[in-house]
VEXMARGU-261821 format. One record per residue (C-alpha): residue in one letter; x, y negated, z. Coordinates in steps of 0.02 Angstrom, whole numbers, padded with zeros to 5 digits, always signed. Example, Ala and Ser with C-alpha at 12.3 -4.5 7.8 and 13.67 -1.06 7.14 Angstrom:
# VEXMARGU-261821
A+00615+00225+00390 S+00684+00053+00357 
This chain:
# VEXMARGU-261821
X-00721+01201+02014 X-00601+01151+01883 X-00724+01178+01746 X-00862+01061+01856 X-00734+00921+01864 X-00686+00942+01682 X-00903+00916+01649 X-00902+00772+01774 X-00737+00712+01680 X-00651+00670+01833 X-00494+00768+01751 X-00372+00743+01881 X-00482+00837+02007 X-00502+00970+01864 X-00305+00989+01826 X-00271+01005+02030 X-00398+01157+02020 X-00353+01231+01865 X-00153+01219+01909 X-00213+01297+02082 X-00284+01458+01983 X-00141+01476+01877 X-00020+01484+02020 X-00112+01617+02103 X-00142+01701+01928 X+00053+01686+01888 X+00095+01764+02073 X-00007+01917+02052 X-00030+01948+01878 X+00151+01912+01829 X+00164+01872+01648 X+00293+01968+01537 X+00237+02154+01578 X+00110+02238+01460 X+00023+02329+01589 X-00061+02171+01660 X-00112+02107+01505 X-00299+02153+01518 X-00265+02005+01653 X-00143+01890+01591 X-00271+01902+01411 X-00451+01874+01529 X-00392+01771+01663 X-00228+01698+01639 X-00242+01637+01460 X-00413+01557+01491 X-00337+01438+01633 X-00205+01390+01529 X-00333+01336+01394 X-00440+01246+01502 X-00284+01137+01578 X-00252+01111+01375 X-00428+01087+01352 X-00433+00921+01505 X-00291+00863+01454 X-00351+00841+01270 X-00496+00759+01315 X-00400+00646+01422 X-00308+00611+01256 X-00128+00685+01318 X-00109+00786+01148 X+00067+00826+01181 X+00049+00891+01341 X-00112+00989+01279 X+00004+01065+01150 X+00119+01120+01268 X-00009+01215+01366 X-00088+01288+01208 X+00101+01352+01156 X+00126+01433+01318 X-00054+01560+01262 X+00025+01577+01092 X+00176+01649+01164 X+00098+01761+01295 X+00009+01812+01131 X+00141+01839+01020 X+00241+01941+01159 X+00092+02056+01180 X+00044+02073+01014 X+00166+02177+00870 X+00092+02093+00739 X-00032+01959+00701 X-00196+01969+00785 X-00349+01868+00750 X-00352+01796+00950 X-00174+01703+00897 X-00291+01605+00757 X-00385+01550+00892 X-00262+01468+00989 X-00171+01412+00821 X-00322+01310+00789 X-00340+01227+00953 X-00164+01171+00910 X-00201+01130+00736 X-00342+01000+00813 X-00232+00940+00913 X-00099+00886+00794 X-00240+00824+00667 X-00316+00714+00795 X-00119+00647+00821 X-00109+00634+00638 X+00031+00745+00622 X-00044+00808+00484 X+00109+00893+00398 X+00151+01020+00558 X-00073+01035+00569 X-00065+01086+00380 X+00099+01210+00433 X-00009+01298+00579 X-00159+01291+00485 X-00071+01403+00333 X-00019+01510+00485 X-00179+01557+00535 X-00285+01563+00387 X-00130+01686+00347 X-00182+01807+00511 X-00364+01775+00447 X-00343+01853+00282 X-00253+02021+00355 X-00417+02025+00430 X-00527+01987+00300 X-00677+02115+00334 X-00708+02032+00491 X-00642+01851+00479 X-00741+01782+00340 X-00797+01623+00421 X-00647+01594+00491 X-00574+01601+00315 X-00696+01486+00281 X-00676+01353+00403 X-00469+01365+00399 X-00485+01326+00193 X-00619+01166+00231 X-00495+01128+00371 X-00330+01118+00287 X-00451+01028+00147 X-00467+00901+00291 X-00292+00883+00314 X-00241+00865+00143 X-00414+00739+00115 X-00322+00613+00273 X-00147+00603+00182 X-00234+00574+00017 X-00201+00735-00076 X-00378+00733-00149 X-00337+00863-00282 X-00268+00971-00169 X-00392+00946-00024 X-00530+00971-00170 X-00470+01136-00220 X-00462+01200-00032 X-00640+01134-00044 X-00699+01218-00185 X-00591+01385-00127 X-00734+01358+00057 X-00877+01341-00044 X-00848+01492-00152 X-00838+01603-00008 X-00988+01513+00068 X-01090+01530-00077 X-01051+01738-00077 X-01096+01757+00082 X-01266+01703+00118 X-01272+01728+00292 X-01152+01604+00299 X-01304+01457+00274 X-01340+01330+00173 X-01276+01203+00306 X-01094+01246+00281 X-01115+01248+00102 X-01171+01064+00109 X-01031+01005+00237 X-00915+01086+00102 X-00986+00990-00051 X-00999+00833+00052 X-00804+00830+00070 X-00791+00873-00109 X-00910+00719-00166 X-00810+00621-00020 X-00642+00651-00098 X-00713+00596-00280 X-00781+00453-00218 X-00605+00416-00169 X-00536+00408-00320 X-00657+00322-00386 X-00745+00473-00469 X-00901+00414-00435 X-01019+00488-00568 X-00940+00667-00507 X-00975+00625-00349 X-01130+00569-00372 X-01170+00738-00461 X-01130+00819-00296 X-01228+00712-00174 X-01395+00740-00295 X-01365+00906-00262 X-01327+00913-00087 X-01498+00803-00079 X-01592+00952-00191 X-01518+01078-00068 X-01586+00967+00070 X-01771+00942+00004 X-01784+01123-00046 X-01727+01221+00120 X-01712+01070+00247 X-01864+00955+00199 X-01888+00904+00386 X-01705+00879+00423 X-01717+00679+00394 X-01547+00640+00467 X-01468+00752+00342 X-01556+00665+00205 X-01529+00511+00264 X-01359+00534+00274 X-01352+00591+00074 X-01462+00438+00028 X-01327+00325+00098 X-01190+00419+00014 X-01281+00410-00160 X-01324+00213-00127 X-01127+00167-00076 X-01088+00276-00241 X-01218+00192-00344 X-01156+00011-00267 X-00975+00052-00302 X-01020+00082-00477 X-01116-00108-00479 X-01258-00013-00496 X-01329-00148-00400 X-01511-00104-00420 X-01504+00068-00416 X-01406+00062-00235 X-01538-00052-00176 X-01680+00082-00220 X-01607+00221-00146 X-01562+00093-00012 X-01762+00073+00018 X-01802+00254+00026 X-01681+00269+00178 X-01769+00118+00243 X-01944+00203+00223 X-01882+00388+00310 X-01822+00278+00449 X-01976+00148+00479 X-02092+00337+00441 X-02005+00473+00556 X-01889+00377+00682 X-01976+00190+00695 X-01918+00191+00871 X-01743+00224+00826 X-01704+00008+00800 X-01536+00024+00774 X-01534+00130+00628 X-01681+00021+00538 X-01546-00112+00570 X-01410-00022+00485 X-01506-00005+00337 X-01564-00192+00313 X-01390-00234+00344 X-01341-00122+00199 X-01476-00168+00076 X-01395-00362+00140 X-01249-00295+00086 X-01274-00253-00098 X-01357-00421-00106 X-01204-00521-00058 X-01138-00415-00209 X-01265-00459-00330 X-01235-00655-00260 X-01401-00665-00189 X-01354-00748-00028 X-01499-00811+00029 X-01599-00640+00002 X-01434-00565+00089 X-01446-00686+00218 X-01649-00644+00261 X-01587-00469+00263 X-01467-00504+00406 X-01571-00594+00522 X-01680-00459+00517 X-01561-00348+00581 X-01518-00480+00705 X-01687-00478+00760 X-01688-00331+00793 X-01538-00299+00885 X-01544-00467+01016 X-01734-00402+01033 X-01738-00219+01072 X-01552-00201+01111 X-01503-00357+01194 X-01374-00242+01292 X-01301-00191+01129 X-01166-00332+01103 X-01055-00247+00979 X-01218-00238+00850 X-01278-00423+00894 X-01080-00508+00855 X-01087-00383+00694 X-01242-00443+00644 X-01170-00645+00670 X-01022-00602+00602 X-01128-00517+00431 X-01228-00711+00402 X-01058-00793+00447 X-00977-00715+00309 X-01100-00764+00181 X-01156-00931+00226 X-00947-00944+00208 X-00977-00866+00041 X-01102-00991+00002 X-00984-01137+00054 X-01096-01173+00206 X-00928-01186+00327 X-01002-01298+00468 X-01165-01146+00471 X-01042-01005+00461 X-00932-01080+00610 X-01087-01086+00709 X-01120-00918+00705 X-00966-00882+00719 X-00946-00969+00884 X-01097-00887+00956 X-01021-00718+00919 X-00867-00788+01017 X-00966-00848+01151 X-01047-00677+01178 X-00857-00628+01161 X-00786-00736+01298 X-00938-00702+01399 X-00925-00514+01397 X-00717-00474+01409 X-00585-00523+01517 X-00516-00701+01439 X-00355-00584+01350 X-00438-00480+01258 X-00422-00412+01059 X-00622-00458+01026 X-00568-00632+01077 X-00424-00640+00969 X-00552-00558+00811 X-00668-00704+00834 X-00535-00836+00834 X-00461-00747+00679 X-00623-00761+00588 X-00660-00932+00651 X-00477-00970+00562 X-00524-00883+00414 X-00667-01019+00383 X-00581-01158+00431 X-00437-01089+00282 X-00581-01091+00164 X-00630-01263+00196 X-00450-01337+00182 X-00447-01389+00361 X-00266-01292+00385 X-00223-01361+00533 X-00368-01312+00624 X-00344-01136+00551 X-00172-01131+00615 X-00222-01161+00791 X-00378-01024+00795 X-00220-00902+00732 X-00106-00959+00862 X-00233-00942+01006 X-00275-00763+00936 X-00096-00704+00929 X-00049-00756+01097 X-00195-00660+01180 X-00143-00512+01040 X+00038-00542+01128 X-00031-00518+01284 X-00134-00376+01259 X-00008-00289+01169 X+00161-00327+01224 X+00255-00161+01130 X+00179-00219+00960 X+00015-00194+00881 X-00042-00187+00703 X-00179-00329+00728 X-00018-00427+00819 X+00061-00404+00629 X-00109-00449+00551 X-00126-00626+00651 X+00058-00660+00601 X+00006-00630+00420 X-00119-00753+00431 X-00018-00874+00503 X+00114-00834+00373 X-00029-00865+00224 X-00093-01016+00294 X+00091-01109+00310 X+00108-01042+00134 X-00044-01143+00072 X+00068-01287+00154 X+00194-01264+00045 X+00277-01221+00211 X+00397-01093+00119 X+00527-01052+00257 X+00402-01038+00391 X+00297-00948+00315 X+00417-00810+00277 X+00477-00835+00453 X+00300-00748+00492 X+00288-00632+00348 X+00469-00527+00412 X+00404-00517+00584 X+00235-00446+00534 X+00331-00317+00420 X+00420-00202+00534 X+00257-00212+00621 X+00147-00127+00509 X+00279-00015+00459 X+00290+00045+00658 X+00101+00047+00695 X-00011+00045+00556 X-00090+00208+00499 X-00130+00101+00323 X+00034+00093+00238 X-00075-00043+00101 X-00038-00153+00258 X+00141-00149+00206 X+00122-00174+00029 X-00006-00334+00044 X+00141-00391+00166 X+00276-00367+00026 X+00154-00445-00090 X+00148-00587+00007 X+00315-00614+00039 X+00354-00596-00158 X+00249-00734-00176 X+00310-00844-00056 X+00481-00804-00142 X+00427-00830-00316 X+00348-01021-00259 X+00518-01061-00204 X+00600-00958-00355 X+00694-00838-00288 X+00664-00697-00410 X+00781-00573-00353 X+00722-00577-00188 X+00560-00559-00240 X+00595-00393-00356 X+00685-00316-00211 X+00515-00322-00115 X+00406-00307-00258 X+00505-00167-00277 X+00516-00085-00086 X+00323-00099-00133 X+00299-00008-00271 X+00416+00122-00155 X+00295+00150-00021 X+00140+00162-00141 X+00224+00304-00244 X+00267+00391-00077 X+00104+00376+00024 X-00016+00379-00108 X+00066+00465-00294 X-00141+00477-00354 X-00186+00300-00318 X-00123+00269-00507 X-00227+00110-00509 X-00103+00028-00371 X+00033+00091-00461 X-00006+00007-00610 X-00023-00127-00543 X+00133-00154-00452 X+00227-00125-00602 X+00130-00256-00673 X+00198-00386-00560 X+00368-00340-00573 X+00338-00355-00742 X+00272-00527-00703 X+00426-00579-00586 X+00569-00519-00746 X+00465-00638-00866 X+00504-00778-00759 X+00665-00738-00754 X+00669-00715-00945 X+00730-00545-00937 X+00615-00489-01047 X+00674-00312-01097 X+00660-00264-00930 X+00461-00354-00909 X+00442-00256-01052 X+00493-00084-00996 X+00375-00121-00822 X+00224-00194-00942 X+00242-00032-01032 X+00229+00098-00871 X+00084-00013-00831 X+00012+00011-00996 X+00032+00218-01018 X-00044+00251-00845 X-00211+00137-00876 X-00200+00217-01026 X-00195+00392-00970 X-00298+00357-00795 X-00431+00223-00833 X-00471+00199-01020 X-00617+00121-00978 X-00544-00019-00896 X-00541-00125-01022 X-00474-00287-00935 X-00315-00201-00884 X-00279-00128-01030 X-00291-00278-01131 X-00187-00365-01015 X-00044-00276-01031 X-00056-00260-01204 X-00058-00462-01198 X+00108-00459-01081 X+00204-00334-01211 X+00145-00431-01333 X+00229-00586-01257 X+00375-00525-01214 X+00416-00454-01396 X+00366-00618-01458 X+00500-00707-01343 X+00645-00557-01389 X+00587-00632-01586 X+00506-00465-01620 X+00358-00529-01711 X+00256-00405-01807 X+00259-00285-01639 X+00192-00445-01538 X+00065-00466-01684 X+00025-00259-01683 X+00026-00279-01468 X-00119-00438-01479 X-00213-00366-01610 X-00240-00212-01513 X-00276-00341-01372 X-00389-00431-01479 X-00504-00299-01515 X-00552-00221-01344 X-00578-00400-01279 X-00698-00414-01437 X-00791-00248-01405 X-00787-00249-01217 X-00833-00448-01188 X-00927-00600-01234 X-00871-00665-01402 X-00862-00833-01302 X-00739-00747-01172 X-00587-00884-01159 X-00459-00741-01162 X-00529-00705-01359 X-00482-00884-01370 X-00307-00877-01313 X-00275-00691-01388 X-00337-00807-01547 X-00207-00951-01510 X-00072-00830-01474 X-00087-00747-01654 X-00098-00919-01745 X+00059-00971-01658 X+00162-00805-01685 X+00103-00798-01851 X+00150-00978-01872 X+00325-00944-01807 X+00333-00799-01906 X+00307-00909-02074 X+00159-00836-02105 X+00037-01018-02087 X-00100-00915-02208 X-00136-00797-02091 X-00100-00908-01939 X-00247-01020-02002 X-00365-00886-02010 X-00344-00854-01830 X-00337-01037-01789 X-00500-01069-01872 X-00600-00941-01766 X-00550-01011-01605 X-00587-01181-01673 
């Protein structure tokens, strides 16, 4: 009965049952003695995982990990040493604690048992297996892509030996490799990966659309992060031409795609083919899925936020005021889709200037956020952010930051995103710097750079960049030995991590270049914006205005230098 309950999801019924069977099961199969344990391992055990098992579903992890701890120890107590049924329940807990995002005592349990699996390696290969892509998992959702990769690549190998294992594993396994590229911006690796994941597709799994499908949209976000523009939109099409050939009853998903192809328009700054795009989707979804009213306010919201792009506010509000109709019309008058709407209805009015009006869509959003959340929220945070940016525009210094601190604590408390924290910081440091209070500002600029060397140590690009603006904050303050020592961090990781990227390079080249040329150190300034000089001229147009003030720059140093020779050279080029 308690399993037909659990089915039905009425889970109370299905507790009462199941707690019914385990008292009878505790009364005459007492746990503790060995020579029940045919029992207690059958009978027992199994009601204790399906009372774990309701309450999971019912979302009450910690209470399913209590039940699932009371199997491991009957386990443990009747087995001497580890035995392959204690992975079993080790896992249950593991997805328990991963779906809590505990991830640090998931990736503890999950070393446990892939432990007990390899003591019994002749029979626990896919086990093995699925514990290595699992702990990849873990390590993938805190960011460790190196290490998550290597637990990857550790799956695949023992995938790829044993055949029986399937080709469908072996793609799952390469599909969090690509994944975990394409989040550090790897992309041409990752791309690598999702050709071939498509080539294992078309040769053993021709009919399997979805699965192709699926890599086609992979390769086309790749292809658009990489401005590939084109490219993205092609592969974009071929999705577009599976869909309308195998599944043209499946609307929704034709949607998606035009949506997406929209999407690389807006990129590309072809609004009004984006826009065409759109209101097909649209179309589709107020005509064949009128019930759907998530898809129909997404598809407003899409054609609000170009014709916003476009400058087209009083168009953009419109839509956007039909996607909070449907809104009001469809929750209770306190509710978080309400306060969304009124957010984005803000964000337009921000655009066009019209502040005041923005202020009040933000206030009416954060009361209902208030309301609906009374113990905090991270979009309560978010709305006091905007509030916080939009008295900053103002000038409104004081207030502003008023907002800012009580948005801080929190995202700190109930964001999953710690970037939520830094773009906080980075908006108080601004608000700081406006009224010049430097050393306020480095202290957050600082608790910033903190949290992104914590949470994220790869995301190198951040990094750099938040040494950067301290960097920025010490040159106002004409401290320039210490700009310089933050200018030159910058400078060896973009170095080291993205020597492509040109434009950061060359800017802090241009910033250590400054800074020597205000502590009088002239011929490194002049060796600094040379070097500057020279990637702008081989990575840009030769009519680029930052050749023109890298040009100015040497003149004047030159100039100051008492070298006017050679500072006319320079001066004549930019002339």
């Amino acid at each position: 009965m308690g399993i037909i309950f659990h089915r039905q999801q009425k889970f109370e019924k299905a507790i009462e049952y199941h707690e019914k069977a385990l008292a009878l099961q505790e009364k005459f199969y007492p746990n503790g003695h060995k020579e029940y344990y045919p029992f207690v391992s059958i009978i027992m055990i199994d009601t204790i995982n399906c009372i774990g098992h309701v309450l999971h579903d019912e979302e009450k992890y910690d209470t399913a990990i209590d039940y699932y701890r009371r199997v491991l120890s009957i386990q443990e107590n009747f087995y001497l040493n580890d035995h392959i049924e204690t992975f079993h329940t080790l896992k249950l807990i593991d997805d328990t604690l991963y779906k809590q995002k505990k991830y640090d005592e998931a990736l503890q349990n999950h070393q446990k048992a892939l432990t007990i699996q390899e003591r019994h390696s002749n029979t626990a290969y896919t086990d093995i297996t699925n514990s290595l892509n699992s702990i990849g998992n873990i390590l993938y959702s805190q960011e460790k892509y190196d290490e998550a990769i290597d637990f990857y690549q550790r799956s695949l190998v023992f995938r790829e030996n044993l055949q029986r294992l399937g080709y469908v594993g072996i793609i799952t396994v390469l599909g969090n490799i690509a994944n975990a590229l394409y989040r550090q911006r790897k992309y041409d690796e990752a791309l690598d990966i999702y050709q071939r994941i498509l080539m294992i597709h078309e040769k053993f799994d021709a009919t399997n659309h979805v699965g192709i499908v699926d890599t086609l949209i992979s390769i086309s976000n790749t292809l658009r992060d990489q401005e590939k523009y084109n490219e993205a939109i092609e592969t974009q099409q071929r999705v577009l031409m599976i869909q309308e050939q195998h599944y043209p009853s499946n609307y929704v998903y034709i949607a998606y795609s035009f949506s997406n192809i929209a999407h690389i328009l807006t990129l590309q700054r072809k609004y009004d083919e984006a826009i065409g795009f759109y209101q097909r989707a649209l179309a589709i979804y107020e005509k064949a899925c009128p019930s759907n009213l998530i898809d129909t306010t997404n598809g407003l919201i899409n054609i609000t936020d170009v014709l916003t792009k476009q400058g087209k506010y009083a168009e953009a509000i419109e839509f956007q005021q039909r996607a909070l109709t449907i809104r009001e019309e469809s929750y209770p008058c306190c509710h978080e889709r309400i306060a969304d709407s009124l957010n984005r209805i803000g964000h337009i009015r921000m655009y066009h200037r019209e502040y005041n009006l923005a202020l009040s869509c933000y206030q009416r959003a954060l009361t209902i956020l208030e309301h609906c959340y009374p113990s905090g929220h991270v979009d309560i945070a978010e709305s006091l952010e905007f509030i916080g940016m939009t008295l900053k525009v103002q000038a409104k210094y004081d207030e502003a930051l008023d907002y800012y601190y009580r948005a801080l604590p929190l995202y700190k408390q109930f964001s999953s995103n710690y970037l939520n924290s830094v773009v906080c910081l980075c908006n108080i440091t601004q608000t700081l710097r406006h009224q010049r209070k430097y050393d306020e500002a480095i202290d957050f600029q600082k608790q910033a750079l903190i949290i992104l060397k914590s949470n994220s140590p790869t995301d190198q690009f951040r990094i750099a960049r938040s040494l950067k603006n301290i960097g920025c904050t010490l040159f106002e303050q004409k401290k320039y030995n210490e700009s310089l020592d933050f200018y030159q961090q910058a400078l060896i990781i973009s170095e080291k991590y993205f020597p492509n990227d040109h434009n950061e390079i060359a800017e802090c080249l241009f910033w250590i270049a400054t800074n020597f040329n205000r502590k009088f150190q002239f011929d490194l300034a002049i060796d600094h914006l040379k070097r500057c000089l020279l990637i702008k001229e081989t990575s840009t147009s030769p009519k680029d205005l930052s050749i023109t003030t890298i040009l100015k720059c040497l003149s004047q140093v030159l100039s100051t230098k008492g070298q006017p020779e050679l500072a006319l050279i320079y001066e004549q080029r930019y002339l």
